[in-house]
BALOBA-1460 file (C-alpha; in Angstrom, 3 decimals):
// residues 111
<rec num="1" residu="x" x="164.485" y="18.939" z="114.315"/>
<rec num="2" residu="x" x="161.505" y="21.330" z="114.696"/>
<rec num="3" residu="x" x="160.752" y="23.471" z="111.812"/>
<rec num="4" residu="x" x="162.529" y="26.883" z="112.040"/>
<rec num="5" residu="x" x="160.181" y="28.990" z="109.548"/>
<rec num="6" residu="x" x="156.337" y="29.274" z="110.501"/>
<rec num="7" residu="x" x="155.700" y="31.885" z="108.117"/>
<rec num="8" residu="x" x="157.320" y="33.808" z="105.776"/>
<rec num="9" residu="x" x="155.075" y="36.699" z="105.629"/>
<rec num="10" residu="x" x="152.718" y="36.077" z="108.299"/>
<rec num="11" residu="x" x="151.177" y="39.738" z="107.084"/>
<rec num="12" residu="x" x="149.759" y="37.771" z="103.766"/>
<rec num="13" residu="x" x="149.203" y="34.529" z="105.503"/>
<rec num="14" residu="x" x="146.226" y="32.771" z="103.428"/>
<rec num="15" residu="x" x="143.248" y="32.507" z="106.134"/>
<rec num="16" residu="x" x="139.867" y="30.984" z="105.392"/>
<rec num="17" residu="x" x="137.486" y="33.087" z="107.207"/>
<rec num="18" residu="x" x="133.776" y="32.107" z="108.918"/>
<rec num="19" residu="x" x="131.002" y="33.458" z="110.637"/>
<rec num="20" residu="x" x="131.000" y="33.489" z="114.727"/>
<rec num="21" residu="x" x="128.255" y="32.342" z="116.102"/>
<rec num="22" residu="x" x="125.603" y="35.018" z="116.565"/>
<rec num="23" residu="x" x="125.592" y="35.030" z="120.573"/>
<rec num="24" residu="x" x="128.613" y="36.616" z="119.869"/>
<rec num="25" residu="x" x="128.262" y="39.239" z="117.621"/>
<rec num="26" residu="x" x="127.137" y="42.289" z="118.515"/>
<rec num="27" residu="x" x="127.650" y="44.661" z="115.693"/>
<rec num="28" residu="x" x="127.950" y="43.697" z="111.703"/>
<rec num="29" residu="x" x="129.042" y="40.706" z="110.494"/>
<rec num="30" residu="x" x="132.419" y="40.313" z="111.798"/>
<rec num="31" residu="x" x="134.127" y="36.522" z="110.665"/>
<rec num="32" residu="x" x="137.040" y="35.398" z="112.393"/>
<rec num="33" residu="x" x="139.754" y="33.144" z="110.814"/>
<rec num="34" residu="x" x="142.923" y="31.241" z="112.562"/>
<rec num="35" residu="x" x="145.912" y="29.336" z="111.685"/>
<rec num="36" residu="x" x="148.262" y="27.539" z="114.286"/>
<rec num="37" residu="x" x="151.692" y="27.588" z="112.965"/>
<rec num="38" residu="x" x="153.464" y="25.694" z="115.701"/>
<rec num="39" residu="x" x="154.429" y="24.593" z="119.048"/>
<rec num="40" residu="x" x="157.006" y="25.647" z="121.889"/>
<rec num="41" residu="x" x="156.820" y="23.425" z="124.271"/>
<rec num="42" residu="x" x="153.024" y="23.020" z="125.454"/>
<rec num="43" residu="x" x="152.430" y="27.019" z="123.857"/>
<rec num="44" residu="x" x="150.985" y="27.110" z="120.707"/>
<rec num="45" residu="x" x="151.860" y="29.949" z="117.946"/>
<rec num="46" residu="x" x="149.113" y="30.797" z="115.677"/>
<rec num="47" residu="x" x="148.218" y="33.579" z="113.614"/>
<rec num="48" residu="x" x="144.030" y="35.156" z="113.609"/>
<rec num="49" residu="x" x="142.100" y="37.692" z="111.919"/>
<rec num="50" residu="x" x="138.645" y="39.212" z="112.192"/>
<rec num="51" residu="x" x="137.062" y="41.429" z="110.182"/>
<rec num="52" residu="x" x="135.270" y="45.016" z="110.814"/>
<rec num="53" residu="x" x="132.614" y="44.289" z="113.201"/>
<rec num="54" residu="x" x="132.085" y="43.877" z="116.722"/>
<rec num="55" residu="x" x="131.781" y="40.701" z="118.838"/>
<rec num="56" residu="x" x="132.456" y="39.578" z="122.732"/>
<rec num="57" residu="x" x="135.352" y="36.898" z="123.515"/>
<rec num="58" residu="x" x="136.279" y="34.679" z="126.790"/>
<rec num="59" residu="x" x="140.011" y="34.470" z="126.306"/>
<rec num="60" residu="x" x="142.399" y="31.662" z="127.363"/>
<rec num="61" residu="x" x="145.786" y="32.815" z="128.628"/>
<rec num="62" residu="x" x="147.371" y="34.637" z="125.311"/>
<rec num="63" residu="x" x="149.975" y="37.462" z="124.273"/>
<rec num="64" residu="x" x="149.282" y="38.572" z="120.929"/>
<rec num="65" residu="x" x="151.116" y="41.492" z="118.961"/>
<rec num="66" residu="x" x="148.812" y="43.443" z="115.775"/>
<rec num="67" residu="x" x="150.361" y="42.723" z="112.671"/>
<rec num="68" residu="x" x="147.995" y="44.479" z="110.857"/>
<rec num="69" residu="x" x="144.821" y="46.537" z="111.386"/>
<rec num="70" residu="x" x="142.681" y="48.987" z="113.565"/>
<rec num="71" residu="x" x="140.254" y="48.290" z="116.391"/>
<rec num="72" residu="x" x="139.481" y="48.158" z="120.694"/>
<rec num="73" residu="x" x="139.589" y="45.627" z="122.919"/>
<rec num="74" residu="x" x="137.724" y="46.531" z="126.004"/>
<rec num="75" residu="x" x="137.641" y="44.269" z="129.496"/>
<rec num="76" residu="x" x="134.763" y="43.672" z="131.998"/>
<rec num="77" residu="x" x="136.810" y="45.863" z="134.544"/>
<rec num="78" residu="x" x="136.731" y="48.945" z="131.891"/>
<rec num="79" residu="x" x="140.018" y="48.586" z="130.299"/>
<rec num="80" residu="x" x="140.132" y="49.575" z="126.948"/>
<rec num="81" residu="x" x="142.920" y="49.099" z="124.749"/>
<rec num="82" residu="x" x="143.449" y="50.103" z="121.038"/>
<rec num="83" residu="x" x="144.672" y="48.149" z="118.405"/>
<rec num="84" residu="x" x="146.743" y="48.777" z="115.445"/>
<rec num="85" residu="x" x="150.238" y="47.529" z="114.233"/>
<rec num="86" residu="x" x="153.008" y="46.901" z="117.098"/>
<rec num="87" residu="x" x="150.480" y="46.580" z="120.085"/>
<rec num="88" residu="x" x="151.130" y="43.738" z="122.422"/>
<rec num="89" residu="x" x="148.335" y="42.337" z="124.568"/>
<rec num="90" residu="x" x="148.154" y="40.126" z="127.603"/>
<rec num="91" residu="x" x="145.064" y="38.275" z="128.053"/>
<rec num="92" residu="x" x="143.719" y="36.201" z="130.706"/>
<rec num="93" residu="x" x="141.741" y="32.930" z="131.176"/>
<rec num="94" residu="x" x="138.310" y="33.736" z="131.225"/>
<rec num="95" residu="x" x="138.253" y="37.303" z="131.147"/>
<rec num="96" residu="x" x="135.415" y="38.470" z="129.093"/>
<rec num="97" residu="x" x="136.232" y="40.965" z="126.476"/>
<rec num="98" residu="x" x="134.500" y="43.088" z="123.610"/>
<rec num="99" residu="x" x="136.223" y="43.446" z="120.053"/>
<rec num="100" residu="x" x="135.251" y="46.087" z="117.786"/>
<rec num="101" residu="x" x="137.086" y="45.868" z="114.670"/>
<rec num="102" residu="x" x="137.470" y="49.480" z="112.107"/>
<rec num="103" residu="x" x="139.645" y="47.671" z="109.937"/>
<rec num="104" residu="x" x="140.314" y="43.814" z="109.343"/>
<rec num="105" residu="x" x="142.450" y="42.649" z="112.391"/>
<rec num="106" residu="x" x="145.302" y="40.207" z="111.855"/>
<rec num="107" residu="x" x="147.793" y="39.434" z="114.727"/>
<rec num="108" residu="x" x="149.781" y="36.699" z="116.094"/>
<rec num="109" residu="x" x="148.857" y="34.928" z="119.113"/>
<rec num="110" residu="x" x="151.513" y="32.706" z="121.675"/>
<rec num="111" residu="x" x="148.679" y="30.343" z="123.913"/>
């Protein structure tokens, strides 16, 4: 039987955080940390943070919902969404984005 609990507070989840590579950073320091928790089929379930800063991203196909945190996530096509606690994102494969971070991001990610 699969496991049924993946986190119990994924708000406090311990996360080891590191550096992105510095191609990608474009303002700060900004360190990113994940965690997959699981599987659904062929999905995977995960939880990621980043910290203030801001860095560019190509996504794979994702929904993600902001447990925790501020920021932007702006698209090649001008989009520009903000972030904080209860937004839910749809991203696309290969779509280039920009992440500014105000406050350490945390959210949970279905790929």
């Amino acid at each position: 039987m699969p496991q049924r609990l993946l986190a119990d507070d994924a708000t406090r989840l311990p996360l080891e955080h590191e550096p992105l590579p510095a191609d990608e950073v474009l303002d700060g320091a900004p360190t990113t940390a994940v965690r997959t928790l699981g599987t659904v089929g062929d999905v995977e379930v995960g939880v990621w943070e980043m910290s203030a800063g801001t860095a560019r991203d190509t996504e794979v196909d994702e929904v993600f919902v902001v447990l925790s945190g501020s920021g932007t996530v702006e698209f090649e096509d001008g989009e520009r969404i903000l972030l904080a606690p209860g937004t839910v994102v749809r991203l696309s494969v290969g779509e280039r984005t920009r992440w500014t971070v105000e406050e350490p991001l945390r959210k949970v990610w279905i790929a």
